[in-house]
N, C-alpha and C positions, 0 to 999 in steps of 0.2 A: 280642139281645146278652146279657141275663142268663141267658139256657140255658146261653149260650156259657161265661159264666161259673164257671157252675155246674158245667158238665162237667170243666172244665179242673179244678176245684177239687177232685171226685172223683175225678178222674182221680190227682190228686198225692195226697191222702190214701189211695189204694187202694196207689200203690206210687213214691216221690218218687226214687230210686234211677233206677227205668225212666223215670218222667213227665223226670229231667233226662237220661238216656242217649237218649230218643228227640229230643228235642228240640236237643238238643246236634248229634247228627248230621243232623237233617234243616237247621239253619239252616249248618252247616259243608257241606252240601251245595247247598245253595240258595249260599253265597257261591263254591262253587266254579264254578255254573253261570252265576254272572255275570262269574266271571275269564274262562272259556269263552267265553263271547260277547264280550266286551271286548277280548281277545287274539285271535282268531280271527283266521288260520290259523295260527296257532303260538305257543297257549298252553302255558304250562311243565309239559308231562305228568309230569316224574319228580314233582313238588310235588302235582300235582292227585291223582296216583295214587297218594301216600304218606295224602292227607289219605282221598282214596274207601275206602282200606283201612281206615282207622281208624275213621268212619262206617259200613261195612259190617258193621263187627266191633259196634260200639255200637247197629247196630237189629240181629244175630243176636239179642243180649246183652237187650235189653228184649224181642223177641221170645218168648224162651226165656221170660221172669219174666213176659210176660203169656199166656202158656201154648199160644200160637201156633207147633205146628210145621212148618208150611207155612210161615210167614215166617222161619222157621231156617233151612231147607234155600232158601230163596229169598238169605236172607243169607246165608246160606255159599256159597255160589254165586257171589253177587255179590262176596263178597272175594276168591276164588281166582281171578274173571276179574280184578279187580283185582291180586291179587300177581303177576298173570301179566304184566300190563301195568307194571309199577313194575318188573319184574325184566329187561322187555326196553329201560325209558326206561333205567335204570343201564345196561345193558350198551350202549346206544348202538344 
C-alpha cells in the first residue's frame, strides 16, 4: 500500500494537470459503466455519449502531456467513435 502511495504521489508531482485530467475521466467512466449496467437495455445513450466524449478527449489530453502517442491516436479514435454515436443518439 505505501508503493501504492508513493506512486500516486509522483505521479501528481510529475504533472497534477494530467494526474487530475486522467483521473477525472477514468472515474466519469467507471460511473458511466455502472449507469450501463444498472439501466440495461436502455440506458440514456445521448448522456452517456456526451460524457464518453468528454472522457475520451481528457485521456487524449493527459496522453499527449505524458508523451504517449499511441494512446492519442487510441483517444482520438475513441472520441470520433464516440461523436459518431452522440450525433446519431441527437438525431434519433
Amino acid at each position: 500500500m505505501q508503493q501504492l502511495v508513493v506512486a500516486v504521489k509522483k505521479d501528481w508531482a510529475a504533472g497534477p494537470i494530467r494526474f487530475i485530467c486522467e483521473n477525472v475521466a477514468a472515474s466519469l467512466n467507471i460511473c458511466c459503466a455502472i449507469v450501463m449496467a444498472l439501466m440495461s437495455p436502455n440506458p440514456p445513450m445521448l448522456q452517456l455519449y456526451a460524457v464518453f466524449v468528454f472522457t475520451s478527449i481528457l485521456f487524449a489530453i493527459a496522453s499527449y502531456m505524458r508523451g504517449a502517442p499511441n494512446l492519442v491516436a487510441m483517444f482520438g479514435m475513441y472520441t470520433m467513435i464516440d461523436t459518431i454515436g452522440l450525433v446519431r443518439s441527437i438525431q434519433g
